[in-house]
N, CA and C atoms as a LAMMPS dump frame, in Angstrom:
ITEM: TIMESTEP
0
ITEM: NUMBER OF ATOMS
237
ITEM: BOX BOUNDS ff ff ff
-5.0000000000000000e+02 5.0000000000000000e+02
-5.0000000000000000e+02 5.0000000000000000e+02
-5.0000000000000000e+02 5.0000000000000000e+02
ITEM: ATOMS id mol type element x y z
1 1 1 N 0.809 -1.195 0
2 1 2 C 0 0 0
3 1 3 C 0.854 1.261 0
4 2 1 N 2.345 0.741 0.378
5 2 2 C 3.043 2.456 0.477
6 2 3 C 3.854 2.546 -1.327
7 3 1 N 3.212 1.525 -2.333
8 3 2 C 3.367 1.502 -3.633
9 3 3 C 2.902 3.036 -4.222
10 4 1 N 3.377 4.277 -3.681
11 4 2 C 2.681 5.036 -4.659
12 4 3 C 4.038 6.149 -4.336
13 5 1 N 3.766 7.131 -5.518
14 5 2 C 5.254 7.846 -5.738
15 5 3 C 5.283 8.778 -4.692
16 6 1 N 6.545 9.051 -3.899
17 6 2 C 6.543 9.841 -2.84
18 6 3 C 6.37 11.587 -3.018
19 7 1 N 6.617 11.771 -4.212
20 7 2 C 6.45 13.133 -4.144
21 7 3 C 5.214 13.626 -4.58
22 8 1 N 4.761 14.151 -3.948
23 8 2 C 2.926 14.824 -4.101
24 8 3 C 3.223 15.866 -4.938
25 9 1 N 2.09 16.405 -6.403
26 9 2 C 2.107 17.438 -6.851
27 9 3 C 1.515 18.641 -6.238
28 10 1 N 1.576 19.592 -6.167
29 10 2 C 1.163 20.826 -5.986
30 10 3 C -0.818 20.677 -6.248
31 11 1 N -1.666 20.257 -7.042
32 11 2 C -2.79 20.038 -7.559
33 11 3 C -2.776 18.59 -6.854
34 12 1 N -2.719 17.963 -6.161
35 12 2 C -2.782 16.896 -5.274
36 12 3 C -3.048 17.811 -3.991
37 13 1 N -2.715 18.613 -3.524
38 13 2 C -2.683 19.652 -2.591
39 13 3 C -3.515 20.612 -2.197
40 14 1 N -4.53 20.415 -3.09
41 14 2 C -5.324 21.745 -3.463
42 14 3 C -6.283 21.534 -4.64
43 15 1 N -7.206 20.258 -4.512
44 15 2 C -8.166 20.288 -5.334
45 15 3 C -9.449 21.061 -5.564
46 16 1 N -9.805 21.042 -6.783
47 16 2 C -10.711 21.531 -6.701
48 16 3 C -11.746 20.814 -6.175
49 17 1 N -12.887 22.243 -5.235
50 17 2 C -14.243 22.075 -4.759
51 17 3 C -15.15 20.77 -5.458
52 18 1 N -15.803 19.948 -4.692
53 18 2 C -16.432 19.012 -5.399
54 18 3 C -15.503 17.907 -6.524
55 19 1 N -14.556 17.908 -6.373
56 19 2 C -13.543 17.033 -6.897
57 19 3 C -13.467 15.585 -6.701
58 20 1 N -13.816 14.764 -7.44
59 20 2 C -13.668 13.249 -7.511
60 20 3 C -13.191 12.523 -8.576
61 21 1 N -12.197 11.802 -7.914
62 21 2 C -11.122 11.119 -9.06
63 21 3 C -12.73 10.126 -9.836
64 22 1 N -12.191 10.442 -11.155
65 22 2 C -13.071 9.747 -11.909
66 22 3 C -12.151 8.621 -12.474
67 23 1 N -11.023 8.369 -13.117
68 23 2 C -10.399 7.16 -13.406
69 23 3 C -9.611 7.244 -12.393
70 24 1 N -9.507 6.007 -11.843
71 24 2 C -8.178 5.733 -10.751
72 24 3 C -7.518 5.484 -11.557
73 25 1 N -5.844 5.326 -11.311
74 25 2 C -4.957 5.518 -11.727
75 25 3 C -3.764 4.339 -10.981
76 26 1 N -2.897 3.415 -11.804
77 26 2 C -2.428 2.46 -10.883
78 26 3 C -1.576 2.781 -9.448
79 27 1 N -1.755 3.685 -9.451
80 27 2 C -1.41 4.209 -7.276
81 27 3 C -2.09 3.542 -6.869
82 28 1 N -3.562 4.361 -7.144
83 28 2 C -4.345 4.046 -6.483
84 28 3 C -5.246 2.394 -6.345
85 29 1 N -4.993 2.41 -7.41
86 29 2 C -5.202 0.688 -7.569
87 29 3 C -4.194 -0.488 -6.981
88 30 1 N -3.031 0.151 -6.297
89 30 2 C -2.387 -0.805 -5.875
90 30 3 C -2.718 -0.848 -4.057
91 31 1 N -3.067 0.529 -3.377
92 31 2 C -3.822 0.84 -2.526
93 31 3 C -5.22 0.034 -2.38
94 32 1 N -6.092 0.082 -3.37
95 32 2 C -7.473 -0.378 -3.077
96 32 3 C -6.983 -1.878 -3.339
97 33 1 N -6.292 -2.283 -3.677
98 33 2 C -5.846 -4.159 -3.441
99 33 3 C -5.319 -4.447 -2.299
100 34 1 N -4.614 -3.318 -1.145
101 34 2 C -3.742 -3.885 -0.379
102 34 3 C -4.987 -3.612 0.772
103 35 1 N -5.977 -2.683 0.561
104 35 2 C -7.694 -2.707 1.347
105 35 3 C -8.144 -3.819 1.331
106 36 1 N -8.074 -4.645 -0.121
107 36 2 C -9.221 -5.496 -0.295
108 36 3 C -8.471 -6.792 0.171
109 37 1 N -7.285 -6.682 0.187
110 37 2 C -6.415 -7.877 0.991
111 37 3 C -6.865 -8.004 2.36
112 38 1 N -6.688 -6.686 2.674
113 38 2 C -7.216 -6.56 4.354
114 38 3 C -8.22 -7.082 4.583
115 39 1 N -9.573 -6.761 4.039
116 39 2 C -10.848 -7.147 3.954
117 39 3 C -11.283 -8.587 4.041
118 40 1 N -10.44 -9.177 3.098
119 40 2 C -10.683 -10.646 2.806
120 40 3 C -10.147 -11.352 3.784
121 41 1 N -9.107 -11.039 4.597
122 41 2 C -8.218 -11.697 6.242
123 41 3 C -9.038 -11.694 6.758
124 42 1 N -9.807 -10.279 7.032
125 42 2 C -10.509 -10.153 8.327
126 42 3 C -11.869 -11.016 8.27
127 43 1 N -12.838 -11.184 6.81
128 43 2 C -13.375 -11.645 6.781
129 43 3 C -13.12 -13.443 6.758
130 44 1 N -12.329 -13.48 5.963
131 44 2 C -11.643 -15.155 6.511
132 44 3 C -11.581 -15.416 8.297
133 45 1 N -10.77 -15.112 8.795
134 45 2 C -10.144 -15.051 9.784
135 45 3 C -11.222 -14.67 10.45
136 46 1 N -11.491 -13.794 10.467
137 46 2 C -12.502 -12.989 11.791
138 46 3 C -11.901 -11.925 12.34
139 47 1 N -12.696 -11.201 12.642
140 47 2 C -12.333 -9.723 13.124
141 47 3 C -11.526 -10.104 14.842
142 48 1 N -12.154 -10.585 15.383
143 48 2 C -11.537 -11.603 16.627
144 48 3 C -9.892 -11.062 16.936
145 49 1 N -9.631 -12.17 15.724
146 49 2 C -8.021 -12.509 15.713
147 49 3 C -7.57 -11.476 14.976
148 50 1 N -8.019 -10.589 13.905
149 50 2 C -7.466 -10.374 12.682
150 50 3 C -7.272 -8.7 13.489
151 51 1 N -8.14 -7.992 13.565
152 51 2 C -8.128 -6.662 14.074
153 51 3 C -6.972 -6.132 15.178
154 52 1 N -6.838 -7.219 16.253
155 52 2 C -5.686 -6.639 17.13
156 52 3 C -4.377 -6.367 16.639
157 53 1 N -4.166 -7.983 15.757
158 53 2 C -3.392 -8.104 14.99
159 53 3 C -3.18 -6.348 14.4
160 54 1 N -3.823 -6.239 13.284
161 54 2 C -3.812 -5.01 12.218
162 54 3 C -3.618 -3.844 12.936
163 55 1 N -4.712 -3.794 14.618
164 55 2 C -4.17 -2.598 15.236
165 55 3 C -2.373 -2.243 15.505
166 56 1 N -1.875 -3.739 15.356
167 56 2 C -0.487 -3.173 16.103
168 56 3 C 0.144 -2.984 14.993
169 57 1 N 0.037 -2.939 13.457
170 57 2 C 0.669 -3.144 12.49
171 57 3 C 0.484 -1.831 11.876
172 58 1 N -0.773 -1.555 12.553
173 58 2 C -1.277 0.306 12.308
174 58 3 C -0.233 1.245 13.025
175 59 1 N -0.103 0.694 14.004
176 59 2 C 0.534 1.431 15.082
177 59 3 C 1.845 1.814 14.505
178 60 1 N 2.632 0.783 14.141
179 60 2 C 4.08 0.54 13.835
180 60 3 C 4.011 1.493 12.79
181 61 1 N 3.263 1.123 11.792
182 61 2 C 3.517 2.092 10.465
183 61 3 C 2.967 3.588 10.716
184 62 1 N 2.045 3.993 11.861
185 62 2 C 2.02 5.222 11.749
186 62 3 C 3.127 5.99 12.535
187 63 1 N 4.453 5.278 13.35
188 63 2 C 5.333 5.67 13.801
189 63 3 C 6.975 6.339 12.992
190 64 1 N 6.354 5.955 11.795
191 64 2 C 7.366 6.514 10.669
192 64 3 C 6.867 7.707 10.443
193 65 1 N 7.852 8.448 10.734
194 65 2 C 8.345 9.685 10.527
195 65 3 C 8.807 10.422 9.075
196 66 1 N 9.561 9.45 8.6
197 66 2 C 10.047 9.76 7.598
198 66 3 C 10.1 9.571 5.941
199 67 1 N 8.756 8.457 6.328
200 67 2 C 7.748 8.654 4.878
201 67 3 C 6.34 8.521 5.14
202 68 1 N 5.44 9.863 4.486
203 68 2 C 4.672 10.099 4.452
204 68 3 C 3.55 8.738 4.137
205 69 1 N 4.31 8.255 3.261
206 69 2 C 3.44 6.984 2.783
207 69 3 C 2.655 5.987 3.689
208 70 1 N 3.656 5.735 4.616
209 70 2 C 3.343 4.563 5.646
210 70 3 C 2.235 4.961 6.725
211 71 1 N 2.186 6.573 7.115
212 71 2 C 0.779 6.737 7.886
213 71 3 C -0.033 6.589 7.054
214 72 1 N 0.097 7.353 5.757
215 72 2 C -1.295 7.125 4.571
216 72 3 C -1.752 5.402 4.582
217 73 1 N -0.936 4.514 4.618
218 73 2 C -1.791 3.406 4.388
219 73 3 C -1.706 2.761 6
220 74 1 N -1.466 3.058 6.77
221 74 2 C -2.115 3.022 7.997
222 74 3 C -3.513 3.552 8.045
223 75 1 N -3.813 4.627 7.617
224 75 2 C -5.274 5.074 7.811
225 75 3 C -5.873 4.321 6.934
226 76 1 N -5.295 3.594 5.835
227 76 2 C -5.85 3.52 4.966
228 76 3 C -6.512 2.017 4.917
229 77 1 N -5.567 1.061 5.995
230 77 2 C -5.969 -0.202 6.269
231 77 3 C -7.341 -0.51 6.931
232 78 1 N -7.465 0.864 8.02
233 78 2 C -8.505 0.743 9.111
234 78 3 C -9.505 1.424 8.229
235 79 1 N -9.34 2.152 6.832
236 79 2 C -10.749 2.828 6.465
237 79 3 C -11.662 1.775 5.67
């Protein structure tokens, strides 16, 4: 999920009002697979076992400092 290019454009920053990506783009498609990976554990597995798990794996990756990427798909596991 931290598959996407580190440097943000300026218009990544500052969209326009009412703005919705209409084609995703393979970033973002490598993101919504590493969701739907998640999804399918938890639903295999069970939320039970699977969630504490993911909480501490959230944790770890939102403790990087030094790429932006790794909190983004921290939030991005639990959304």
């Amino acid at each position: 999920m931290i598959d996407i290019d580190e440097d943000i454009e300026d218009s990544w920053l500052t969209p326009p009002d009412g703005y919705r990506l209409q084609d995703e783009d393979e970033e973002q498609d490598a993101v919504n697979f590493g969701k739907d990976c998640i999804d399918r554990i938890v639903g295999s597995v069970g939320e039970g076992k699977t969630l504490p798990l993911l909480g501490i794996l959230v944790q770890n990756v939102m403790q990087n400092d030094s790429d932006w990427r790794y909190k983004n798909a921290g939030l991005m596991a639990l959304s």
